[in-house]
C-alpha positions in Angstrom: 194.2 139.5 275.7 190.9 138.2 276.9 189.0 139.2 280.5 186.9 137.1 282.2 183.3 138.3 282.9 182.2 139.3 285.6 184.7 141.1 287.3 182.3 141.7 290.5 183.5 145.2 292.8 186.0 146.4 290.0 183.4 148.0 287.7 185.8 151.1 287.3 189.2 149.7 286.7 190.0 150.0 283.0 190.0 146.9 280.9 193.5 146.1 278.9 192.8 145.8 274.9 194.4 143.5 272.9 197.4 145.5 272.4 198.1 145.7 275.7 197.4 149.1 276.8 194.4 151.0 278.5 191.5 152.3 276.3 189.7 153.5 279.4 187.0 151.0 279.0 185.1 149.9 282.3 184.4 146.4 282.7 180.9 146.9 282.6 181.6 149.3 279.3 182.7 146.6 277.2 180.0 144.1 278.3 177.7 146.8 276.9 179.7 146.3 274.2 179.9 142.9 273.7 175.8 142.7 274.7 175.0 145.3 271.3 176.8 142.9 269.0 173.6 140.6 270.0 170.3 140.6 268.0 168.8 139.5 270.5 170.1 141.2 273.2 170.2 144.4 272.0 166.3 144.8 270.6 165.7 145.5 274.2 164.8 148.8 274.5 162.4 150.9 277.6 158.7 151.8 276.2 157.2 154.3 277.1 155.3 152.3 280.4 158.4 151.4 281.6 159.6 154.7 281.3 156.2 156.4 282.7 157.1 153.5 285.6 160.6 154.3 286.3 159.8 158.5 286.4 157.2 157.9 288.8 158.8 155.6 291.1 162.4 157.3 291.0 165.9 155.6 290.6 166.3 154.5 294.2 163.3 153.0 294.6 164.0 151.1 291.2 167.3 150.4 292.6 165.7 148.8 295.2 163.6 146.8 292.7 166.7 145.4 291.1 168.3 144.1 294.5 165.0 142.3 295.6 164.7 140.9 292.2 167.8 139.2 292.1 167.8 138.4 295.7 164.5 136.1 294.6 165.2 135.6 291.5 168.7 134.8 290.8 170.8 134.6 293.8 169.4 130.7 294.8 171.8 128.2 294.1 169.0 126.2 292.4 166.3 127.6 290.4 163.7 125.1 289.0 162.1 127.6 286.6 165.7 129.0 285.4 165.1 130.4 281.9 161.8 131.4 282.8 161.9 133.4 285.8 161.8 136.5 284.3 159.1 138.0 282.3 159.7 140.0 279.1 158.1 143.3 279.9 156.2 145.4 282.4 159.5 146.7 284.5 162.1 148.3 283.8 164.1 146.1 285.6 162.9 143.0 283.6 164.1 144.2 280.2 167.4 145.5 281.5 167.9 141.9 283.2 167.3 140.3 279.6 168.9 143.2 278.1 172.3 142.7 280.3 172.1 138.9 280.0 171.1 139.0 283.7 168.1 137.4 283.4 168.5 133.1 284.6 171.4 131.3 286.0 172.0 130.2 282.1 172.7 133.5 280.7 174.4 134.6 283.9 177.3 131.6 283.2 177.3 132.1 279.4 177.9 135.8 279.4 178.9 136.5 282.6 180.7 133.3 283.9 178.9 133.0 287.1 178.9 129.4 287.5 175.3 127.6 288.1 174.5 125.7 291.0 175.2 128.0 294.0 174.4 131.0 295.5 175.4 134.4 294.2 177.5 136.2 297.0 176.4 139.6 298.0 179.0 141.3 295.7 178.1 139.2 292.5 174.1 140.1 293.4 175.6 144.2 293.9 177.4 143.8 290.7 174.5 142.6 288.7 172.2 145.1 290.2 175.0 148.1 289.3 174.8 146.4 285.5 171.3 146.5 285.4 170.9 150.1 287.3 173.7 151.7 284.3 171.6 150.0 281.4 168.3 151.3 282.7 170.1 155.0 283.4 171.5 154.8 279.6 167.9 154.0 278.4 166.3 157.0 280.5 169.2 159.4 279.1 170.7 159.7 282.7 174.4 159.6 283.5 174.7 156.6 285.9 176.2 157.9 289.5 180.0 158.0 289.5 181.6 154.7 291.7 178.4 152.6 291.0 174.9 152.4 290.1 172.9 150.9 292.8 173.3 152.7 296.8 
């Protein structure tokens, strides 16, 4: 059976296997899955900078990071940098995006299936920001908050 990605304010109903029955995988569990059969995507680790970064600032404030990030970033129907809008390092938040294929428009439609060319919808940008909040809490060693990542 496949699922279509995303599956935006579902991130804890179980995803059916191929046999049919429930392994008691999130949604956002097997994109983490799917996301460390990339080379790419899965050299993407925290240094210690971005870790330094995140201790000092705190989750929330991080949290907060994430949602003005993609606000700018990523929610615009139209991006004329898209592929580029997004540096490689010096926040956390910018190697989970990368990390979690949340990084342009591109990647958002090839992993995710959020279609290009219009504006993500507050749930879709909450979604993203959860994704990005969990891979950034499995990086520092921290369990993510239960019912979502991002308050």
């Amino acid at each position: 059976m496949s699922f279509a990605f995303p599956a935006p304010g579902i991130a804890g109903v179980p995803v059916a296997c191929r046999g049919g029955y429930l392994r008691g995988m999130t949604v956002q569990d097997e994109i983490f899955d799917r996301l460390a059969r990339s080379a790419f995507r899965s050299r993407f680790r925290l240094g210690p900078k971005e870790r330094a970064y995140a201790d000092a600032k705190g989750r929330e404030t991080i949290a907060a990071h994430a949602r003005d990030f993609i606000a700018a970033r990523l929610a615009p129907a139209e991006l004329p940098n898209d592929g580029r809008q997004t540096p490689m390092r010096g926040h956390p938040v910018f190697l989970a995006q990368h990390a979690t294929a949340c990084c342009c428009r591109s990647c958002l439609q090839k992993w995710h299936r959020i279609p290009k060319g219009r504006m993500l919808s507050a749930e879709e940008q909450a979604w993203i920001a959860d994704l990005l909040m969990r891979w950034i809490d499995r990086e520092m060693g921290l369990p993510s908050p239960p019912g979502g990542g991002v308050e």
